[in-house]
N, C-alpha and C positions, 0 to 999 in steps of 0.2 A: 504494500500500500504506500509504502513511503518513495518509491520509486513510480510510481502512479502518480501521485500528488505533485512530485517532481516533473515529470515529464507534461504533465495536463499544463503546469507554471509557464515552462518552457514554452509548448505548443501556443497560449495564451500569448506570450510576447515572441514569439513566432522569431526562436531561437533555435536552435539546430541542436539536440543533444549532445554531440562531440564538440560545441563552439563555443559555451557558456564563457564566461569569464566571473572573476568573481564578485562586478558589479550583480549576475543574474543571483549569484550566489547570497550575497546581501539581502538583495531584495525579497529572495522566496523567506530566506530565515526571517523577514521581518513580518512579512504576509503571513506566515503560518501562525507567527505570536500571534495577531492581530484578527486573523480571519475566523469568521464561524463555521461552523463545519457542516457539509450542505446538509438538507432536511432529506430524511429517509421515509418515503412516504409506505404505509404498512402494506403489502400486498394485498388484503382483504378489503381496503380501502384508501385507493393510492391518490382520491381526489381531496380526502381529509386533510386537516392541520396533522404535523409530526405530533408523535407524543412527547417529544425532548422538550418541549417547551411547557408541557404537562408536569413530565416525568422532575422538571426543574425545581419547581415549587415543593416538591413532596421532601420528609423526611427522612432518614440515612434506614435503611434494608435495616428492623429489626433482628435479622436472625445473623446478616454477615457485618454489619456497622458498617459499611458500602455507603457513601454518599450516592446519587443518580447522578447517570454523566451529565458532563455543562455544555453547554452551549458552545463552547471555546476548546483548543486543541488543549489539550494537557499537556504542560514544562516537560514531561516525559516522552510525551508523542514527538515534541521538536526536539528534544536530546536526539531522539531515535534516527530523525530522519536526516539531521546533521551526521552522523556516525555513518547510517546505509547508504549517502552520498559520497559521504570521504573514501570509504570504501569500496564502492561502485567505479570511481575514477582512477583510485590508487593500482583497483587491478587492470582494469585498460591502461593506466600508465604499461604498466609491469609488463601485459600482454605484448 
């Protein structure tokens, strides 16, 4: 997924996967902090509102203390995707 997200970035500024520089690189890590993450609409009901915006308001999972996900990528989600890009490059260097 994080190489998905990356590539959709790319596509969107209609950048070439092998060409980035690290101005594109900047930019996505600052987009990802900032951006919300698209609405999943339910299969049963794909013309409905998401439930994330439901599920936000509600209280942390009783049984696991699980907060409901947010609306926004999680510091963890962009740790991740910094790291599977470093590495995605570093072995095309390599190759």
């Amino acid at each position: 997924m994080a190489l998905l997200r990356w590539f959709r970035f790319l596509w969107a500024v209609e950048v070439a996967w092998s060409q980035p520089t690290r101005t594109e690189a900047r930019d996505f890590s600052r987009w990802i902090r900032i951006a919300g993450k698209p609405p999943k609409p339910h299969w049963r009901s794909p013309d409905k509102a998401s439930a994330s915006a439901v599920t936000q308001a509600k209280a942390p999972n009783p049984i696991t203390g699980k907060r409901a996900p947010g609306q926004k990528y999680a510091s963890s989600t962009v740790a991740h995707c910094e790291s599977v890009l470093r590495q995605f490059y570093a072995h095309h260097i390599e190759v």
